[in-house]
N, C-alpha and C positions, 0 to 999 in steps of 0.2 A: 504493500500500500504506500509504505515509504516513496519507493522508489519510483512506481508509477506517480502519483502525485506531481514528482520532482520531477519527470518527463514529459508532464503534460504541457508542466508550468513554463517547459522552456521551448516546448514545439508551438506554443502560443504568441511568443515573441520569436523577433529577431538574431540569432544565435550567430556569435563569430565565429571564425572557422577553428575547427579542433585541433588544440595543443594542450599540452604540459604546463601552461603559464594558470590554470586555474587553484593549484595548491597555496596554500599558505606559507610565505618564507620569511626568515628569521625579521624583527620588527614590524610585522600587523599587528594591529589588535583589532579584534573583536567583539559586538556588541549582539544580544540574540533578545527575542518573545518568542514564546509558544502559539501554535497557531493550530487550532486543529478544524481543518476544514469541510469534517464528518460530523462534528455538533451540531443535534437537535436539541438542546434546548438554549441557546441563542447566547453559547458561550465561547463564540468561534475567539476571542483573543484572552489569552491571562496571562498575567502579568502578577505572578505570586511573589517574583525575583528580579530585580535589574542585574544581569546575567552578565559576562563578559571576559575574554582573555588576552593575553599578552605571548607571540611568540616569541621568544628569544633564543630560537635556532628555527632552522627549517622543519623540523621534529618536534620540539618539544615548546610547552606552552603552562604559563600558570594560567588557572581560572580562577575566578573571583565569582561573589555576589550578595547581592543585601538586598531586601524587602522586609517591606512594615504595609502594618492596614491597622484601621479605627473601624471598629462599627459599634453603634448606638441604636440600641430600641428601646422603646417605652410605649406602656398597654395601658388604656382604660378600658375597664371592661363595661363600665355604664356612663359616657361621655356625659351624657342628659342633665342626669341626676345628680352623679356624684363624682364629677370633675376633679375635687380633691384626691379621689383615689385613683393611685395608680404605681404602675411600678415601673423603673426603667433599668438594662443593663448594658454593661459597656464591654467589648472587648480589642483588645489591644495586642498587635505581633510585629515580633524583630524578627530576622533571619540573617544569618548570615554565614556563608562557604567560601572558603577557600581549598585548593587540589590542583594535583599537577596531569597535564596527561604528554602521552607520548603517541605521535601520528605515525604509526609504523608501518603504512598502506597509504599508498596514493595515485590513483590511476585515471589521470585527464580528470573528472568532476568528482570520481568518489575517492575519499578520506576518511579513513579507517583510523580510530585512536583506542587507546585504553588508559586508564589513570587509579589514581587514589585522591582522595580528601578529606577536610577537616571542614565540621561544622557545629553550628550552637543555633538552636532555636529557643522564643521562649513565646509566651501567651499571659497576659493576665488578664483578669476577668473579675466584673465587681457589679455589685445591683443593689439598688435603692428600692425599698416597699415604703410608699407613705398609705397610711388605712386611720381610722377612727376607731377609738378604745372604745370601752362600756360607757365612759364619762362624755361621749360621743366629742375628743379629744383628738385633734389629729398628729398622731405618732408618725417617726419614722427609724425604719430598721434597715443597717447595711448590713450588705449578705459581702465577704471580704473571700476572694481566691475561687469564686463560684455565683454561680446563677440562681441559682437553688440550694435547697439547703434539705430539701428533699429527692437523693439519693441521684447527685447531677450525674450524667455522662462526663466520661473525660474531656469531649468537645469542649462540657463547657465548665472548665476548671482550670485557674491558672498551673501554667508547669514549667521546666528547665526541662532543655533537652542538649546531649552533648552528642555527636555522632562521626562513625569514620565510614567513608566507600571507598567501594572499592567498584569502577566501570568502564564498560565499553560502550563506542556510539559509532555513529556513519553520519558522516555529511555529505549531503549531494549539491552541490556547486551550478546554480542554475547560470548565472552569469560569474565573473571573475568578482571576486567579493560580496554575491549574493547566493545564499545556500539554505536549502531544508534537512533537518535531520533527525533524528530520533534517539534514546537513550537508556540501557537497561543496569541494573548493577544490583548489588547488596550492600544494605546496610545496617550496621551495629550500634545501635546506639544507650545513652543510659538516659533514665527517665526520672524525673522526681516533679512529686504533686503534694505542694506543701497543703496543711489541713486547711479546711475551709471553716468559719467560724462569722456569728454576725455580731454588729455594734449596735446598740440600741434596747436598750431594758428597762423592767423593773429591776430595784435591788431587794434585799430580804423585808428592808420596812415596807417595802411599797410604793416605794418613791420612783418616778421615772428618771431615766439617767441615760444621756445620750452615747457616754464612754464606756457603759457597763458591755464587756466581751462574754463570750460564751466559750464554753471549753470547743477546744480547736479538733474539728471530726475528718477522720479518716486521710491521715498522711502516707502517701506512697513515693517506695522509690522501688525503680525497677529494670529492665535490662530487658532491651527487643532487640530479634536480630531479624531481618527480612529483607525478601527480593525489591525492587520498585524497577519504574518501566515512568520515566516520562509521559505522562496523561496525554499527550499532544503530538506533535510536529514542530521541531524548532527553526525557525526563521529570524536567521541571521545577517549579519552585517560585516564584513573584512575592510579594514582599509587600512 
């Protein structure tokens, strides 16, 4: 699919004549997004990573990359009425890799590499409930490391992640600095998901207290090791 793809895209344009001069050689860099142009549900570009490398021989190249995202929601469940109430939560992500590869295969458009690398991800994740007590008082409780506090998915939990790969990939070379390619590899990483706990309480007299903590629930650290496969098509840049 790769492949075809990569040949449709270049029998569509105008293609100079075939040499050796489409490889990558010592001093380009490169800059890539994912592009997958088989998405039905209207997700044809992502952009999780601002991607990119540096060759520094005809062979051999660092990669680099870093992404972050913000997202925000907030629910009322009866807008009407009671507008006061509602709840909102926030989540937050870094990313960031570094790894080297080596292009040991190169023949006129296809570029064959393998590598290893180093990364660190993290996520956090925080939510606001304002509601009305008995005293028909309007309270508010922060939920800290988590969306719920009712039995969250990992999704939605803050965590630390450290990881190494180890992969191979193909770039197909539609013009001289413009290429698709695709990415498979293993990765080991460790995992830690500090406890999630809320701000906002009574204390034992009864009093409300906005810095009362709750004891801190269900702390993990853990260790995954797995295959991954680039979700897409990657769509690149050389110059």
């Amino acid at each position: 699919m790769i492949l075809a793809a990569a040949i449709m895209a270049a029998s569509a344009t105008t293609v100079a004549a075939q040499d050796n001069s489409f490889a990558p050689v010592a001093g380009d860099f490169s800059v890539e997004v994912q592009f997958n142009p088989f998405s039905n549900d209207f997700g044809t570009f992502k952009l999780d990573q601002l991607k990119g490398r540096y060759f520094f021989s005809d062979k051999d190249a660092i990669r680099f990359g870093i992404g972050f995202g913000l997202d925000n929601v907030k629910s009322t469940p009866d807008p009407d009425n009671h507008d006061d109430i509602w709840s909102k939560g926030k989540v937050g992500n870094f990313s960031i890799n570094l790894g080297y590869e080596r292009h040991f295969f190169n023949y006129k458009r296809i570029d064959l590499y393998a590598g290893a690398g180093l990364g660190y991800a993290m996520q956090s994740v925080s939510a606001t409930n304002q509601w009305l007590d008995s005293d028909e008082k309007l309270r508010e409780t922060k939920i800290c490391n988590a969306m719920t506090t009712n039995n969250p998915s990992y999704d939605e939990r803050s965590y630390n992640e450290f990881n190494i790969k180890a992969f191979t990939g193909i770039d197909f070379y539609v013009y001289k600095g413009l290429f698709v390619g695709a990415e498979l590899g293993v990765k080991f990483g460790f995992q830690s998901y500090p406890g999630y706990y809320t701000k906002g309480g009574f204390d034992d007299n009864g009093n409300w207290s906005d810095s009362k903590e709750s004891d801190k629930q269900n702390k993990v650290n853990g260790i995954k090791l797995a295959t991954y496969v680039e979700p897409a098509l990657r769509l690149g840049w050389t110059f």
